[in-house]
TORKOLVEX-194184 format. One record per atom (N, C-alpha, C): residue in one letter; atom name; x, y, z. Coordinates in nm, 2 decimals, m for minus. Layout:
! residues N
[atom 'A', 'CA', [X, Y, Z]]
...
This chain:
! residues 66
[atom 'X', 'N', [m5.77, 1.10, 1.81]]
[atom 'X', 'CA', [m5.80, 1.06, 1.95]]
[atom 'X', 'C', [m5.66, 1.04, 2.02]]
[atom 'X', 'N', [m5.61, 1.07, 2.16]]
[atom 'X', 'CA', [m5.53, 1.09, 2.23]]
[atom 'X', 'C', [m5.52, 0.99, 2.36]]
[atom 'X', 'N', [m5.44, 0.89, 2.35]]
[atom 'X', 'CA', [m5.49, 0.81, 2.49]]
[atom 'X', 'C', [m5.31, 0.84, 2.53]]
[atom 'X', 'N', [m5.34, 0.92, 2.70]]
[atom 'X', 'CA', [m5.20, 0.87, 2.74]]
[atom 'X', 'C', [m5.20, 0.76, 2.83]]
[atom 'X', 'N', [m5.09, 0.73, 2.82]]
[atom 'X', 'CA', [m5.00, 0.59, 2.87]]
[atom 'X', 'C', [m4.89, 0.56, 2.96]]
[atom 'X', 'N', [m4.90, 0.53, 3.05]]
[atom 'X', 'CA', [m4.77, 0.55, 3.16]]
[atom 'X', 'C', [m4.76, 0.42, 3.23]]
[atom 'X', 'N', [m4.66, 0.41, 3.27]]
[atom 'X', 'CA', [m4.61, 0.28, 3.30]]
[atom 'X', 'C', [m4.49, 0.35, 3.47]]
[atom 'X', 'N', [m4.50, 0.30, 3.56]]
[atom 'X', 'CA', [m4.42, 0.33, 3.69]]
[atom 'X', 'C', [m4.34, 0.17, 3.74]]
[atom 'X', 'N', [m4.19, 0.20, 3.70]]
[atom 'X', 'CA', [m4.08, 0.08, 3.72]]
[atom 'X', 'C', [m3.99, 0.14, 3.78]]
[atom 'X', 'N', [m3.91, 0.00, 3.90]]
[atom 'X', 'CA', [m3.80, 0.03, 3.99]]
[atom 'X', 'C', [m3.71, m0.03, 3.92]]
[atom 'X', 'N', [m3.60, 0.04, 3.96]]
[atom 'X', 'CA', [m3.43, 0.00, 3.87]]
[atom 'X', 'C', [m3.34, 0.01, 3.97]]
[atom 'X', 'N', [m3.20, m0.05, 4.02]]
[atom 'X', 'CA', [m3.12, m0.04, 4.10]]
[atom 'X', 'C', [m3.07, 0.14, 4.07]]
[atom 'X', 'N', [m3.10, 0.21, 3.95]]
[atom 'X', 'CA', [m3.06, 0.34, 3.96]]
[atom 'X', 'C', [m3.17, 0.41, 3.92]]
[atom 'X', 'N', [m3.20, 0.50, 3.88]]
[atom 'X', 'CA', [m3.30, 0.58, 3.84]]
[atom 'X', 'C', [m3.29, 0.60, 3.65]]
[atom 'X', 'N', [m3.15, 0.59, 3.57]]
[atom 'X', 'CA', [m3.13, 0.56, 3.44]]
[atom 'X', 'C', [m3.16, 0.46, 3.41]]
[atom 'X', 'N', [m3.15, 0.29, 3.52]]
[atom 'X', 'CA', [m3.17, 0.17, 3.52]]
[atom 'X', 'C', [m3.35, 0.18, 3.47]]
[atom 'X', 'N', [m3.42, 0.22, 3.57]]
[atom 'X', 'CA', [m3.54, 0.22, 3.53]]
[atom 'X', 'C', [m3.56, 0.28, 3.43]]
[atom 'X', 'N', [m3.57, 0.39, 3.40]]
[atom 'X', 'CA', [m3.55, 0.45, 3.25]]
[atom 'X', 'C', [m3.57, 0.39, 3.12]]
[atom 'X', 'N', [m3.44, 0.28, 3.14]]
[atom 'X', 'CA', [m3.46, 0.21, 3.02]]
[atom 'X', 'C', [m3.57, 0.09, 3.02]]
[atom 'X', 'N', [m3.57, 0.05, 3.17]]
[atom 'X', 'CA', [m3.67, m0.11, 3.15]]
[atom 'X', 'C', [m3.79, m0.04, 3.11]]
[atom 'X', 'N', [m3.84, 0.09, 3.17]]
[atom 'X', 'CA', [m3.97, 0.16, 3.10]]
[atom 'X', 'C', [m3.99, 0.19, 2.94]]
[atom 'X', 'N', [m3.86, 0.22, 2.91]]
[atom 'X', 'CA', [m3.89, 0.24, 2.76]]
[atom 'X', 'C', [m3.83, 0.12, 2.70]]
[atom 'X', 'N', [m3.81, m0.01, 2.71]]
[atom 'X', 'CA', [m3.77, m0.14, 2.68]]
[atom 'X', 'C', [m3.95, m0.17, 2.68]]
[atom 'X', 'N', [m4.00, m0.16, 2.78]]
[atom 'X', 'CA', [m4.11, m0.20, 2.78]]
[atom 'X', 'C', [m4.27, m0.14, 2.69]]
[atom 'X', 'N', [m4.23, 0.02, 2.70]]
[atom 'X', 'CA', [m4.30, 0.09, 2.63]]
[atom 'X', 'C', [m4.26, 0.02, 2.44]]
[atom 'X', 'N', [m4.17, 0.02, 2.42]]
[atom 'X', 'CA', [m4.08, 0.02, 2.25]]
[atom 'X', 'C', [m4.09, 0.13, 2.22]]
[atom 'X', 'N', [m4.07, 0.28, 2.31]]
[atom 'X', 'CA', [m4.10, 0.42, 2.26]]
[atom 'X', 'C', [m3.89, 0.44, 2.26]]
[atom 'X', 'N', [m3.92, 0.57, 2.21]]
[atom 'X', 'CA', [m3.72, 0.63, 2.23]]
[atom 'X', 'C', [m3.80, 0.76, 2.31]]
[atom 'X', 'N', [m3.68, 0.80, 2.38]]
[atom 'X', 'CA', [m3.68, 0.83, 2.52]]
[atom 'X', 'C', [m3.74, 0.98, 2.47]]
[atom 'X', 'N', [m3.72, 1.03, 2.38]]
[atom 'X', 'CA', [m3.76, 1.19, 2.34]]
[atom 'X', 'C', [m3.94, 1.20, 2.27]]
[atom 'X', 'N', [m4.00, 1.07, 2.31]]
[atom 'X', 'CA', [m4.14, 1.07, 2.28]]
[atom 'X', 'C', [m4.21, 1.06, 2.45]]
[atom 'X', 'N', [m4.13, 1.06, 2.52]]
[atom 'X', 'CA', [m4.14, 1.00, 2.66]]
[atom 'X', 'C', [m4.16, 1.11, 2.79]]
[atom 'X', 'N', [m4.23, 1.14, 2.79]]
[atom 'X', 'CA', [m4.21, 1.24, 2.93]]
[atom 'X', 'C', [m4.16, 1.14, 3.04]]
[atom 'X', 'N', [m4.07, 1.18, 3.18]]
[atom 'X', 'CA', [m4.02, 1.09, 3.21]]
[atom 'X', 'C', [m4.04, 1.16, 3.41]]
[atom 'X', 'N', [m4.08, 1.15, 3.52]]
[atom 'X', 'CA', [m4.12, 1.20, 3.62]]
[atom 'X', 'C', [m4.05, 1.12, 3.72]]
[atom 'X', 'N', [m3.95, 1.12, 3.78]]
[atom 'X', 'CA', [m3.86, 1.06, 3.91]]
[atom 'X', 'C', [m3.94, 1.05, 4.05]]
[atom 'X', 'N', [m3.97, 0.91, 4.05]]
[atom 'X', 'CA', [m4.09, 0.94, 4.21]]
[atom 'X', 'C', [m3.99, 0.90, 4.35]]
[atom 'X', 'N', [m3.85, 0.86, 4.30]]
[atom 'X', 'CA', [m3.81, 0.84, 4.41]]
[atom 'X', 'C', [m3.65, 0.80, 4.38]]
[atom 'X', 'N', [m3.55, 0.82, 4.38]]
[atom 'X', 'CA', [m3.38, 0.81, 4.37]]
[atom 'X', 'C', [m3.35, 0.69, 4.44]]
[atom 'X', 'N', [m3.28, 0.62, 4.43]]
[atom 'X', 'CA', [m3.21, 0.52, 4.51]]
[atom 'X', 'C', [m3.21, 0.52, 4.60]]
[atom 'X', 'N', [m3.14, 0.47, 4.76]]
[atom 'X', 'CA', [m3.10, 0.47, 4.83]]
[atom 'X', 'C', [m2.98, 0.38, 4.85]]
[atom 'X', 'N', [m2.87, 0.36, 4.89]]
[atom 'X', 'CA', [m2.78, 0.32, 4.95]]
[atom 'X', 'C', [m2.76, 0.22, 5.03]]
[atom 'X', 'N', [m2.72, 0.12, 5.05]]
[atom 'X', 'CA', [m2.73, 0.06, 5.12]]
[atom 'X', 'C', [m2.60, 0.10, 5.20]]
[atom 'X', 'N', [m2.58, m0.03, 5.32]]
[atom 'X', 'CA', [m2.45, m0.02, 5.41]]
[atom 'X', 'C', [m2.33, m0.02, 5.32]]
[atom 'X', 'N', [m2.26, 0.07, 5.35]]
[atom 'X', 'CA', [m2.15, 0.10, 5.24]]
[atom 'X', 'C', [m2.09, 0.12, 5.14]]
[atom 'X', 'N', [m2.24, 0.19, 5.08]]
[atom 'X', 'CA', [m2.25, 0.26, 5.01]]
[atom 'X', 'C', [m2.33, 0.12, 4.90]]
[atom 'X', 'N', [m2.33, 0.05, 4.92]]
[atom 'X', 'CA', [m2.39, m0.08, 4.83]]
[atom 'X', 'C', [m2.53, m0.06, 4.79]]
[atom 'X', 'N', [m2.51, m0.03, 4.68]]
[atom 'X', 'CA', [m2.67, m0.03, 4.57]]
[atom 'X', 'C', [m2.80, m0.12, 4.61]]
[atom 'X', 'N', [m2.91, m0.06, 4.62]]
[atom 'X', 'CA', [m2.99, m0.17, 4.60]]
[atom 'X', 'C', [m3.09, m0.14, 4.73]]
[atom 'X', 'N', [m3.05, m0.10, 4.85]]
[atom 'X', 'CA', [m3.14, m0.12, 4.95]]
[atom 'X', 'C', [m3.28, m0.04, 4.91]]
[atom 'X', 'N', [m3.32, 0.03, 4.88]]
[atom 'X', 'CA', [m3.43, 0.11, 4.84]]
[atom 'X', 'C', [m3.38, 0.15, 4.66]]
[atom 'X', 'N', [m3.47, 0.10, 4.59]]
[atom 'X', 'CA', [m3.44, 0.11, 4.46]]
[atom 'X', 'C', [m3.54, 0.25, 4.40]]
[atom 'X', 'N', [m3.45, 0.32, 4.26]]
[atom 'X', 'CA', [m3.52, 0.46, 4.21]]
[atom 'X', 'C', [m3.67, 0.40, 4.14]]
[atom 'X', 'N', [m3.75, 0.47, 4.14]]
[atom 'X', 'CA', [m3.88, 0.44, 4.09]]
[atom 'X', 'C', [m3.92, 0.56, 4.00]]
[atom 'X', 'N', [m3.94, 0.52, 3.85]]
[atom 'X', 'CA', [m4.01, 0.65, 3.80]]
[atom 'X', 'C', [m4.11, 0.59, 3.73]]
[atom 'X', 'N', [m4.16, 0.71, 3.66]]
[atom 'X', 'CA', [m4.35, 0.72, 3.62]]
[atom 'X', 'C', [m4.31, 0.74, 3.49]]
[atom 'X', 'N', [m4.31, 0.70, 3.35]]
[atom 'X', 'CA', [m4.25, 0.75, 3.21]]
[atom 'X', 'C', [m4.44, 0.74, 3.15]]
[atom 'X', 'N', [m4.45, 0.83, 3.10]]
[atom 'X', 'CA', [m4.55, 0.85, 3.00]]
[atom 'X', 'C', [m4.57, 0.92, 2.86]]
[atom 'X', 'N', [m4.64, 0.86, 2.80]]
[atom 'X', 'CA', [m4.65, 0.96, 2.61]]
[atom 'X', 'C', [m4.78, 0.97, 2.59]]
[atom 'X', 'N', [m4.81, 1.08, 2.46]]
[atom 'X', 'CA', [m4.96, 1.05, 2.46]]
[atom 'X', 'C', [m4.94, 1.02, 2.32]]
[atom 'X', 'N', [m5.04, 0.90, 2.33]]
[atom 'X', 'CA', [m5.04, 0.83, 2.24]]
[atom 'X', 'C', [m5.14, 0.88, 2.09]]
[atom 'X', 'N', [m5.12, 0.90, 1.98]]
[atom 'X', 'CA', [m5.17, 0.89, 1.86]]
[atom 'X', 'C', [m5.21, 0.83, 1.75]]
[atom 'X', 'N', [m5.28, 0.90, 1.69]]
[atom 'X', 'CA', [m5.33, 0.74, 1.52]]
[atom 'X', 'C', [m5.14, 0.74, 1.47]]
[atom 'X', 'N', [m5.09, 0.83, 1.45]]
[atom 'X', 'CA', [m4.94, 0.83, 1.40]]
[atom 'X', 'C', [m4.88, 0.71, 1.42]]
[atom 'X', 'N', [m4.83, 0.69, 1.61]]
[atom 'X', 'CA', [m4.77, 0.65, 1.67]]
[atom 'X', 'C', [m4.81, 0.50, 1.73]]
[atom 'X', 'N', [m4.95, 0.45, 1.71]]
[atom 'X', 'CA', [m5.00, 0.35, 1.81]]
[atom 'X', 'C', [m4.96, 0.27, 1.71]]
């Protein structure tokens, strides 16, 4: 049986989230499909943070793997 699993987190970068998704899953990143729903944005002067990257990481889960 096959259940997938996805989890959608913001990170000050779009790598930033990345990891808090697979921190949170406990998967490594090559079991992970990984979908970018939105990049950073910049703040005034180039300052991080005003609009944060958001992505969607999902796996399909197995008897192997659960």
């Amino acid at each position: 049986m096959k259940k997938i699993k996805f989890l959608e987190v913001e990170g000050n970068t779009v790598e930033e989230a990345i990891k808090k998704a697979l921190q949170e899953l406990k998967l490594p990143r090559k079991n992970v499909k990984i979908q970018v729903l939105s990049e950073e944005k910049k703040g005034l002067f180039g300052m991080p943070g005003e609009k944060p990257a958001k992505v969607r990481v999902s796996t399909i889960l197995t008897k192997e793997n659960t």
